[in-house]
Structure formats: C-alpha cells, structure tokens
N, CA, C and O of each residue as an XYZ file, in Angstrom:
272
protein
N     -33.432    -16.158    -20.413
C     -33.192    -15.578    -19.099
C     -31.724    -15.688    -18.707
O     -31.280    -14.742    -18.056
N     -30.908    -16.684    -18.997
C     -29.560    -17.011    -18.684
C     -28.747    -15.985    -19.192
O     -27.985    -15.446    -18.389
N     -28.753    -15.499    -20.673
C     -28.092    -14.583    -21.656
C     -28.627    -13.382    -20.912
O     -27.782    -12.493    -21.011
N     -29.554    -13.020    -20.287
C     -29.730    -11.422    -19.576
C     -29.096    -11.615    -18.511
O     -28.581    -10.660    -17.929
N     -28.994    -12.964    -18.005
C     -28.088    -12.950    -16.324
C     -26.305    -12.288    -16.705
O     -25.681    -11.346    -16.216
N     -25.967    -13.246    -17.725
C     -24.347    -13.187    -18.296
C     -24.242    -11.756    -18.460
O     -23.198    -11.168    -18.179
N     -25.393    -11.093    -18.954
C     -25.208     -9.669    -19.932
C     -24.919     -8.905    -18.684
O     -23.775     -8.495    -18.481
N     -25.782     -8.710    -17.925
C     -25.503     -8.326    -16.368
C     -24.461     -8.781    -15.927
O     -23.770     -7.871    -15.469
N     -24.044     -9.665    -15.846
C     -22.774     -9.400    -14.655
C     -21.822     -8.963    -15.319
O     -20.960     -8.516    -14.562
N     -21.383     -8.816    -17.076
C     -20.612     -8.980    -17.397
C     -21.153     -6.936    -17.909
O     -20.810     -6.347    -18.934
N     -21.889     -6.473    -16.948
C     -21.945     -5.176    -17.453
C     -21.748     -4.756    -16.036
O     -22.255     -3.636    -15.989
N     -21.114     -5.163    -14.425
C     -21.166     -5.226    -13.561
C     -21.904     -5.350    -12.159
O     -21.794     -4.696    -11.121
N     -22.574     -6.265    -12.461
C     -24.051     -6.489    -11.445
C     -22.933     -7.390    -10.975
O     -21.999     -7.685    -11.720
N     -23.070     -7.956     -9.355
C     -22.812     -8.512     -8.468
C     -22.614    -10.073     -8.865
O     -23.520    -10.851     -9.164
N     -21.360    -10.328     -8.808
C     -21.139    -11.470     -9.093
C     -21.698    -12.956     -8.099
O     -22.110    -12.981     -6.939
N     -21.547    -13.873     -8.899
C     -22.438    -15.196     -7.862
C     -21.139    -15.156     -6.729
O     -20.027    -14.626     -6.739
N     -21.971    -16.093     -5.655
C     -21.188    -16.293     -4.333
C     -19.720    -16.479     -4.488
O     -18.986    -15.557     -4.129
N     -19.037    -17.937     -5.151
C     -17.552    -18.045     -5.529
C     -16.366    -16.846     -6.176
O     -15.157    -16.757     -5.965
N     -17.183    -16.101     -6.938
C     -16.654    -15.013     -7.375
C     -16.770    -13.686     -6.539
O     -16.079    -12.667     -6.573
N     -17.520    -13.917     -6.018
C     -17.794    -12.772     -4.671
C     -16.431    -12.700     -3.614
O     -15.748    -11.747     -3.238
N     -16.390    -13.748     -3.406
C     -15.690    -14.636     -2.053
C     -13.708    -14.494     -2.737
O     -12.745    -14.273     -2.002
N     -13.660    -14.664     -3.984
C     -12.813    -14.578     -4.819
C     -11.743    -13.032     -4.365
O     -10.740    -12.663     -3.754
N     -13.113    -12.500     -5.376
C     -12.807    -10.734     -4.985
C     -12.418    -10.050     -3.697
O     -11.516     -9.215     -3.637
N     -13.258    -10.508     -2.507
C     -13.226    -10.041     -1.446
C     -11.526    -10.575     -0.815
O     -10.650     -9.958     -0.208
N     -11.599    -11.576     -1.166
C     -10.232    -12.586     -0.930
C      -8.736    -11.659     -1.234
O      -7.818    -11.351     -0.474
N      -8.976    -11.381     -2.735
C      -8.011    -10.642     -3.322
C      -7.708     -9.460     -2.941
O      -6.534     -9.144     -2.745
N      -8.681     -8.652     -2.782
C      -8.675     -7.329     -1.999
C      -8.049     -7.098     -0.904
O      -7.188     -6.250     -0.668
N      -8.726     -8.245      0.069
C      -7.710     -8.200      1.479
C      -6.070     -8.524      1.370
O      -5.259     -7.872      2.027
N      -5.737     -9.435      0.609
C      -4.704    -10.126      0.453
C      -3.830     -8.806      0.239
O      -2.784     -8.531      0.827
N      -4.677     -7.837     -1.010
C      -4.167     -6.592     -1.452
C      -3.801     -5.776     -0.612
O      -2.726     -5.185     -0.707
N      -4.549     -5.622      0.254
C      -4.139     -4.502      1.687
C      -2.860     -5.050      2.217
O      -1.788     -4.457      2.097
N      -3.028     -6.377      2.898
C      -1.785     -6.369      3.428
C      -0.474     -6.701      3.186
O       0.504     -6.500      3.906
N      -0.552     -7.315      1.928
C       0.800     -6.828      0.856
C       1.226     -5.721      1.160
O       2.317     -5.748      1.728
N       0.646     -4.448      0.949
C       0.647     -3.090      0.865
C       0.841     -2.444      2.108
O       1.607     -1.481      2.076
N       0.397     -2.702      3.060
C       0.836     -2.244      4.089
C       2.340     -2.876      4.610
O       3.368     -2.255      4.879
N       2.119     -4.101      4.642
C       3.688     -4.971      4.682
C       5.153     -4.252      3.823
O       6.314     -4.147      4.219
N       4.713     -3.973      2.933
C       5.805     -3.152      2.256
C       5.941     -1.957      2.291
O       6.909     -1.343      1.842
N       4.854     -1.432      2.902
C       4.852      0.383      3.285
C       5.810      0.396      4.738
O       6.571      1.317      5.031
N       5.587     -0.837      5.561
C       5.963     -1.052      6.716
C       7.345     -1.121      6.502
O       8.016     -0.468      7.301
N       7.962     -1.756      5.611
C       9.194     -2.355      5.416
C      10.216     -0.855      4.951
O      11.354     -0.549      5.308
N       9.033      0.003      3.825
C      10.001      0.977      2.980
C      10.252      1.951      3.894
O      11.245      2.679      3.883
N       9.119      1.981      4.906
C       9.131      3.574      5.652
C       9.954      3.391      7.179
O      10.897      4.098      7.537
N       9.290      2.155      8.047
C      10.138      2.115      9.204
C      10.837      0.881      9.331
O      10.714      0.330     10.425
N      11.767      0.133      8.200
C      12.473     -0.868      8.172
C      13.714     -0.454      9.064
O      13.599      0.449      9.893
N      14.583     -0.952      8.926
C      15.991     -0.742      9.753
C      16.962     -0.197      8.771
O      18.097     -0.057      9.225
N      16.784      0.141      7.539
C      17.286      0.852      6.749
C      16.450      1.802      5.998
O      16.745      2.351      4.937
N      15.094      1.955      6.859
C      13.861      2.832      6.131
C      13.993      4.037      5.658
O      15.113      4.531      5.532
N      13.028      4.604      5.369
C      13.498      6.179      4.730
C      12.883      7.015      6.383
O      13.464      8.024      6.782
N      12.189      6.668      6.840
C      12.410      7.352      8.177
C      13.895      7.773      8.912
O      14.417      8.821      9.293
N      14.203      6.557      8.886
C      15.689      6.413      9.870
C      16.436      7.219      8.856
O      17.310      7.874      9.424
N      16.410      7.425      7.470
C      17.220      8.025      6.488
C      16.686      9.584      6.264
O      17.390     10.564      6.021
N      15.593      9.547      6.377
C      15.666     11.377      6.517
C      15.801     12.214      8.028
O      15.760     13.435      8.181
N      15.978     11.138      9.110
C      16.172     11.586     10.862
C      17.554     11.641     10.280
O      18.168     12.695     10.443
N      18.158     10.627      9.600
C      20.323     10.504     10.103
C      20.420     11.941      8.854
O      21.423     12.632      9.031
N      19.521     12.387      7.710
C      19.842     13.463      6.970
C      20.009     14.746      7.477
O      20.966     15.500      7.296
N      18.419     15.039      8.503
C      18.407     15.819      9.710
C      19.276     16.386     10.319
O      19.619     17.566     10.378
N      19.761     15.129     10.957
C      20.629     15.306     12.151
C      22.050     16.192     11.073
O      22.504     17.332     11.168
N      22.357     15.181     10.226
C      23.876     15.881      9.275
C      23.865     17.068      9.310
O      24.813     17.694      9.784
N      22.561     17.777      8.710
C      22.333     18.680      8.483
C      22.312     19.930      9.599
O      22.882     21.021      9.567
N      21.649     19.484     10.346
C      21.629     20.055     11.822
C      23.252     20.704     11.996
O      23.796     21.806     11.913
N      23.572     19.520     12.239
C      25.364     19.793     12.497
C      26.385     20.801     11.754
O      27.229     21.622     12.113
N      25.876     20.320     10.546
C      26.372     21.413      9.426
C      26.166     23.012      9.580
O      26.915     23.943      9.283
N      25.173     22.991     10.020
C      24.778     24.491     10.151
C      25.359     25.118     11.372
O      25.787     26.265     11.501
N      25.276     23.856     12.512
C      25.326     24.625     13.890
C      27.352     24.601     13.624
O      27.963     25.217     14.497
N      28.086     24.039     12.678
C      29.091     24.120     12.860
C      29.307     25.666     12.407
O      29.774     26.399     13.278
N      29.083     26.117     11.419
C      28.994     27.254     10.810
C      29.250     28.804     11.371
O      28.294     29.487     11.738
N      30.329     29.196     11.398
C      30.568     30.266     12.205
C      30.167     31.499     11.496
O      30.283     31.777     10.303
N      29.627     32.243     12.566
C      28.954     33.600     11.934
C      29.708     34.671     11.725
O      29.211     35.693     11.252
C-alpha cells in the first residue's frame, strides 16, 4: 500500500500536509518577489514609466518645434 501511495504522489496526487504548506509558501513568496520588482522596473524613480512620459514629452517638442 505504501509503494501505490509514493507512485501517486510522485505521478502528482496531492502532496502530504508539510509539502502542501511548503508549496503554497513558495508560491506566495513568488508573487511578491514579482510584483516588488514589476513595482520597482515600471514605477521606480528611474522607471520605464517616467522614461517613456520624459521620451513623450522630447518628442512632443520636437515636432511642435518643426516649422511647416
């Protein structure tokens, strides 16, 4: 009975409680890594937000300097 339990989990049936708790652990941890650094790349103080608004704006200028 033990060798059909192993065969199962190790063919993906639901792992026991510690390994459950493990996974779930890691996962979350995973999110907010991930968001923390999405946070950092996109609206940091040198983000690519603030870097494609100051591209914008250049650009903006460039054109409106542009005599017809």
């Amino acid at each position: 009975m033990i060798s059909k339990l192993v065969l199962l989990n190790e063919a993906g049936a639901i792992p026991p409680g510690g390994q459950m708790m493990r996974a779930i652990l890691m996962s979350v941890l995973f999110i907010i890594v991930a968001v923390v650094i999405y946070a950092n790349v996109i609206e940091g103080d040198e983000g690519t937000k603030i870097q494609v608004e100051r591209s914008g704006s250049r650009m903006s200028d460039s054109i409106r300097s542009i005599s017809p």
